[in-house]
N, C-alpha and C positions, 0 to 999 in steps of 0.2 A: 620069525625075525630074519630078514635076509642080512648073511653073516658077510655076502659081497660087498654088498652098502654099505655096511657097518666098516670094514676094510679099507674101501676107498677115500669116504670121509674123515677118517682118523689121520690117512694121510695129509691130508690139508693143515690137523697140526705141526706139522713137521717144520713146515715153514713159520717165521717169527721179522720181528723188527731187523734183527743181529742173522737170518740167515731166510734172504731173500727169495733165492736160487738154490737147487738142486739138481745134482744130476740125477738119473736111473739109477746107478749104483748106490750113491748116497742115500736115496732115499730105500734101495730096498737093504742097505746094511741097517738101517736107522730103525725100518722098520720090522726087521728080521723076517724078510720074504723075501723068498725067490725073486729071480730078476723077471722072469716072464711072467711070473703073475703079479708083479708088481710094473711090470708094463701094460697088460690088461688091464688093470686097473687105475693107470693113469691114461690111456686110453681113451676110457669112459668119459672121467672126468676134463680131457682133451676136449673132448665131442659137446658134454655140455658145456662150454666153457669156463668151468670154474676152475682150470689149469691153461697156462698156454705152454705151447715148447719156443724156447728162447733157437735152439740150436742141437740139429741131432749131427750126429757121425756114425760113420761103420760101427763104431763100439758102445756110443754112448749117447744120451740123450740129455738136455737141462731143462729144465719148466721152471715155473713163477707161478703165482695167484692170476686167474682172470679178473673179467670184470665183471662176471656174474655176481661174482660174493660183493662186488662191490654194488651194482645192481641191489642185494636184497641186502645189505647192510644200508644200504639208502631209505628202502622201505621199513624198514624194523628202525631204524631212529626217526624216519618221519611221525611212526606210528607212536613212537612215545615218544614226540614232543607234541603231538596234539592230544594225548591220553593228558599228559603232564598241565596243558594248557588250559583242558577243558574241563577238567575235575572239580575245581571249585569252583567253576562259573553252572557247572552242571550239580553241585552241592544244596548250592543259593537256589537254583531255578526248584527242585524237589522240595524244599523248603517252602518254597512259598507259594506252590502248588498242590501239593501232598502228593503226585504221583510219581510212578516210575520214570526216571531220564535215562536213555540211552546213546550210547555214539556208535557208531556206525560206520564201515569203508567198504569198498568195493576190492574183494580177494580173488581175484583172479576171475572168476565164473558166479560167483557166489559173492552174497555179501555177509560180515562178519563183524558181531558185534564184539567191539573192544575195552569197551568202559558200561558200569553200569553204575547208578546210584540208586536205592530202594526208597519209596514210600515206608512211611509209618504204618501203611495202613495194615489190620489183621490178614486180610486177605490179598494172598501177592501172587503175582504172574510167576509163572515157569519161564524165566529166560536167565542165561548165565553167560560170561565174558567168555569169548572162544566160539560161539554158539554162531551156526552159518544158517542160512533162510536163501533159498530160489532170491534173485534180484528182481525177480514180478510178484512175488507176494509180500506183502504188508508196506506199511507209509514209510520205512526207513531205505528199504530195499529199491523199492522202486523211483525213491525220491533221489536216489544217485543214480540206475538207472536212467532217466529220464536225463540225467546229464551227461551220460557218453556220447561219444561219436554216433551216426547212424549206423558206421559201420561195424562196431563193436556191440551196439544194439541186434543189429541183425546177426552176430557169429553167436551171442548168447541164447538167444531166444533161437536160432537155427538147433541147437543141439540142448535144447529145454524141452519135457515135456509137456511144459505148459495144463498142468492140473492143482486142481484147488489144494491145500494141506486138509482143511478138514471135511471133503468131500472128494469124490471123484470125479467131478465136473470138469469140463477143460476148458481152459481161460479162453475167449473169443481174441487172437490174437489183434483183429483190426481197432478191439472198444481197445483193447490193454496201449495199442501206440496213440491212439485217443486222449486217454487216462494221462499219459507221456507230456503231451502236448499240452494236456489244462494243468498239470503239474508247473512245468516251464512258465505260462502262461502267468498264472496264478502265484509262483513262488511258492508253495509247500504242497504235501503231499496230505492224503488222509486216508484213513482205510478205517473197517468198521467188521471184527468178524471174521480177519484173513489169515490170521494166523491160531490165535484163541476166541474159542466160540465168547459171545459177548464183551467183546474189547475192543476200545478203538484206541488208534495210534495216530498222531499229528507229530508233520517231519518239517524242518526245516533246512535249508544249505548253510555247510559251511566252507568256506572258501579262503583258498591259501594267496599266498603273495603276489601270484599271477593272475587272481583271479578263477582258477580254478574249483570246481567245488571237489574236495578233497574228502567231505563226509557229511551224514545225515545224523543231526540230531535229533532224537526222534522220544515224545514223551509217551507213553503208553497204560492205560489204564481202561478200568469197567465203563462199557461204553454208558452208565446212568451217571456219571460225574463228567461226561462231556457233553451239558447238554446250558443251553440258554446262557445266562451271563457269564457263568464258569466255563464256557467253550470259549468266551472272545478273550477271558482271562487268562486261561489257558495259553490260545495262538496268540494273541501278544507278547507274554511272558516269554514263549519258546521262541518266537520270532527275534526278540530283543537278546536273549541270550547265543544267538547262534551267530548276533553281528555283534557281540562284543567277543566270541572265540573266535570269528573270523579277523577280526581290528587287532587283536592280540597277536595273530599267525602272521601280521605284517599286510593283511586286505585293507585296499583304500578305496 
């Protein structure tokens, strides 16, 4: 465990509603550290922005909160007002499917599942809330994929090694922007096998205020219950429930 880290970040409690601003001194009497390493240490967090300096002198320094924390405090309530929003519409949908529902967001490089409701069924998938997957494998992953920029497509897939999970094959990167396009195209995603040998996964968008697609709903099950009437049951169902969380998050 880095005890640096752990030092730097503690200082960020220091600050409160009722005490805004600090100086160097303040904060290292507060935090009972040296002044130079309690300048190192705000240093750091200078550089990534989650400190700025208001105002230094010969003797003394002041900081405040950035806007990074406000940056990923933005993202952590976004994410649980769409957890919040999509739960019981994702409840209903497993219900009257019998399969697995997932939600799904795009975390930085990776996408990360954030919600999950279980099937009844005896036999259940290995996936859990937390749980991140390459943004080129499987229908949930790549069904947000497929709605980034070209240029955020291309920074991921640049530093991707682009191979199968259950194989060592390597993705044909030109069918995968392909795949991209009939995704778009088409409106949801599917996959068959990409992440768990015989499973397939149907994805659909969901999209926030601006129109944005902010996450993949994505139902997931033994690919022999996605087959004939139960398949169009299926992408119906899913499809209908991904525009009544998107009509919820304010999409018109």
């Amino acid at each position: 465990m880095n005890q640096s880290v752990i030092k730097a970040l503690k200082l960020l409690d220091l600050f409160t509603e009722d005490t805004q601003e600090l100086t160097l001194k303040e904060i290292s009497n507060r935090a009972n550290i040296p002044k130079p390493t309690a300048y190192r240490l705000l240093s750091s967090l200078e550089a990534s922005n989650f400190l700025y300096k208001t105002k230094e002198t010969e003797h003394d320094s002041r900081y405040r909160l950035g806007l990074k924390l406000l940056e990923l405090g933005k993202l952590v309530s976004d994410n649980l007002e769409i957890r919040g929003v999509a739960l019981p519409f994702m409840q209903q949908l497993s219900q009257d499917i019998n399969e697995v529902v997932h939600l799904v967001i795009v975390n930085h490089n990776q996408a990360t599942y954030i919600e999950k409701v279980e099937s009844s069924r005896a036999l259940r998938l290995y996936t859990r809330i937390g749980k991140n997957s390459p943004l080129y494998i499987g229908s949930g992953p790549k069904m947000l994929l497929a709605y980034l920029t070209e240029m955020r497509q291309a920074e991921i897939l640049d530093e991707s090694e682009l191979t199968s999970l259950n194989t060592d094959k390597v993705i044909d990167r030109k069918e995968l922007m392909r795949e991209l396009d009939r995704i778009r195209r088409d409106g949801y995603a599917y996959s068959i096998g990409e992440q768990d040998a015989d499973t397939t996964g149907i994805s659909y968008p969901i999209y926030d205020i601006h129109g944005q697609v902010i996450a993949a709903l994505t139902v997931s099950g033994f690919s022999k219950h996605f087959e004939g009437d139960n398949l169009q049951l299926i992408k119906g169902k899913t499809k209908q429930t991904a525009k009544l969380i998107s009509e919820q998050l304010g999409y018109r």
